[in-house]
C-alpha positions as CSV (number, residue, x, y, z in Angstrom):
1,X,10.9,-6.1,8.0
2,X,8.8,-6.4,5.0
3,X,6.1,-4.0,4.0
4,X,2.9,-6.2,4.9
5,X,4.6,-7.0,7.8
6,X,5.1,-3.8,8.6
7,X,1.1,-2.6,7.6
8,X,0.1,-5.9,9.4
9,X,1.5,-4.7,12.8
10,X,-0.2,-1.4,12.8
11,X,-3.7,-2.6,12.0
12,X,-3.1,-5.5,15.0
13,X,-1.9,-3.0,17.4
14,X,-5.0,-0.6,16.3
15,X,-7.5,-3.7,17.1
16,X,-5.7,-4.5,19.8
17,X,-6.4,-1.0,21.4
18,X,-9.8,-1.3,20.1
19,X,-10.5,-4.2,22.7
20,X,-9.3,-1.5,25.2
21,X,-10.1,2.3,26.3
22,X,-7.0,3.5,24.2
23,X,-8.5,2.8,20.8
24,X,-9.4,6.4,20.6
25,X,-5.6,7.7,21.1
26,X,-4.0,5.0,19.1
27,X,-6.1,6.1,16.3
28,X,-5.7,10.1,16.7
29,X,-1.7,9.0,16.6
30,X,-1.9,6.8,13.7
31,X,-4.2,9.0,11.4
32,X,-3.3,11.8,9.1
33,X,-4.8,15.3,9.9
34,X,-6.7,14.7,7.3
35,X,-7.3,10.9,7.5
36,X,-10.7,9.6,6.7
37,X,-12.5,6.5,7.3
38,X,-15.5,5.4,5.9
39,X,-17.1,2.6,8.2
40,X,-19.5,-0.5,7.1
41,X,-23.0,1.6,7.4
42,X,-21.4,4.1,4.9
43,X,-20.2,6.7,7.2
44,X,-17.5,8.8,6.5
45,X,-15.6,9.7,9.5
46,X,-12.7,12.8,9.5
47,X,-10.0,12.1,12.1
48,X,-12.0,14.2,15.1
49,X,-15.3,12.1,14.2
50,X,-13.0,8.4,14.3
51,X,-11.9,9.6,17.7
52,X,-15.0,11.0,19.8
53,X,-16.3,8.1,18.6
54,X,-14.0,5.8,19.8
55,X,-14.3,7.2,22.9
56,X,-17.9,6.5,22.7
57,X,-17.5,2.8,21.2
58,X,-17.6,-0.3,23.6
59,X,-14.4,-2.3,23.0
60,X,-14.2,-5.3,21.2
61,X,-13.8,-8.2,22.7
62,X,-11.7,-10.4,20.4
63,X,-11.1,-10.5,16.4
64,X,-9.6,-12.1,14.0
65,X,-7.6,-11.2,10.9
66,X,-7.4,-13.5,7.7
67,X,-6.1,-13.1,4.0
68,X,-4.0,-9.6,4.2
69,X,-2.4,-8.4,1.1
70,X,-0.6,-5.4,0.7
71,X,-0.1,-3.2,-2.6
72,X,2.2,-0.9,-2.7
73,X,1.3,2.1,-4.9
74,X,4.3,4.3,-4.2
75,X,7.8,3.7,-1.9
76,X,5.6,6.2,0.8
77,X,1.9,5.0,-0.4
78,X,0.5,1.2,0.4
79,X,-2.9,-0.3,0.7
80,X,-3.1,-3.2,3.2
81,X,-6.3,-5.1,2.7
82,X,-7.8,-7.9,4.6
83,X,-10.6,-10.0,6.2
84,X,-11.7,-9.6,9.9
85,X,-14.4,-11.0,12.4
86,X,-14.6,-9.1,15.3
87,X,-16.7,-9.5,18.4
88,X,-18.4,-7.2,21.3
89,X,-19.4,-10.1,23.4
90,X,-20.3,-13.9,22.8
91,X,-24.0,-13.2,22.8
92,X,-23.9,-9.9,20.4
93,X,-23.5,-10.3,16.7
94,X,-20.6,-10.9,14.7
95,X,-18.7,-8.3,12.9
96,X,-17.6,-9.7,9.3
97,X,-15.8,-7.3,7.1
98,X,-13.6,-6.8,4.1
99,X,-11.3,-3.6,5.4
100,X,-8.6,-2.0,3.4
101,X,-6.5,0.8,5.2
102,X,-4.1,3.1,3.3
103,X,-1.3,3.7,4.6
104,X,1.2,7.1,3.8
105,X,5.0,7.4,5.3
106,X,5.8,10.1,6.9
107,X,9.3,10.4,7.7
108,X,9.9,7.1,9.1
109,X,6.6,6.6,10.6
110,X,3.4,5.0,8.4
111,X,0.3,7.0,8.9
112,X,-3.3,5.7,8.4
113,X,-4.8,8.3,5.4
114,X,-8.0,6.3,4.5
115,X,-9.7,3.4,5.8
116,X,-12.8,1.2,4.1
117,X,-15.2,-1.6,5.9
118,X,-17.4,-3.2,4.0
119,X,-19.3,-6.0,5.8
120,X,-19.3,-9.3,4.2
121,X,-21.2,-12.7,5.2
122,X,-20.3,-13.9,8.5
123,X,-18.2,-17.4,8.4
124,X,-16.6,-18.1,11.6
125,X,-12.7,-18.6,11.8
């Protein structure tokens, strides 16, 4: 399987569990110890932070990924970028974003080391 592929998979599988009540152990799985993600009002959350609040966070209810790319620093370093809209309800506001996760391998596994939202202009799918 190719690379994006590969990166592409784990960020659908982590939205996926974000519609759910298992986005908050997907995520303590898939992050480095020492993973950080800084979200779209500037936060920056360590791995703990991402996970209580997950566990806090109402699921979303649908999304949708457009335009991933994938650049591949190292053989064990790759930055998978992309656009998503993402949803809570039908009535609640759209989230719009440009998100760009960086991935590490670890052994055979990828791990999520950094992640970056950055809320973009809204234009439905």
């Amino acid at each position: 399987m190719a690379l994006i592929d590969d990166l592409q998979q784990l960020e659908r599988a982590g939205w996926e569990a974000l519609t759910t009540e298992s986005g908050a152990d997907f995520y303590r799985d898939l992050m480095t110890e020492d993973g950080v993600m800084v979200v779209a009002n500037g936060s920056a959350l360590g791995r703990d932070d991402v996970i209580e609040t997950l566990r806090e966070s109402e699921p979303w209810k649908r999304f949708d990924i457009t335009d991933a790319s994938v650049v591949s620093i190292t053989e064990d370093v790759a930055v998978l970028h992309y656009r998503v809209m993402a949803f809570r309800s039908p009535e609640a506001e759209a989230f719009a974003g440009r998100l760009a996760s960086t991935y590490v391998r670890q052994g055979d596994t990828w791990k999520l080391a950094f992640h970056q939202q950055t809320s973009v202009p809204a234009v439905e799918p």
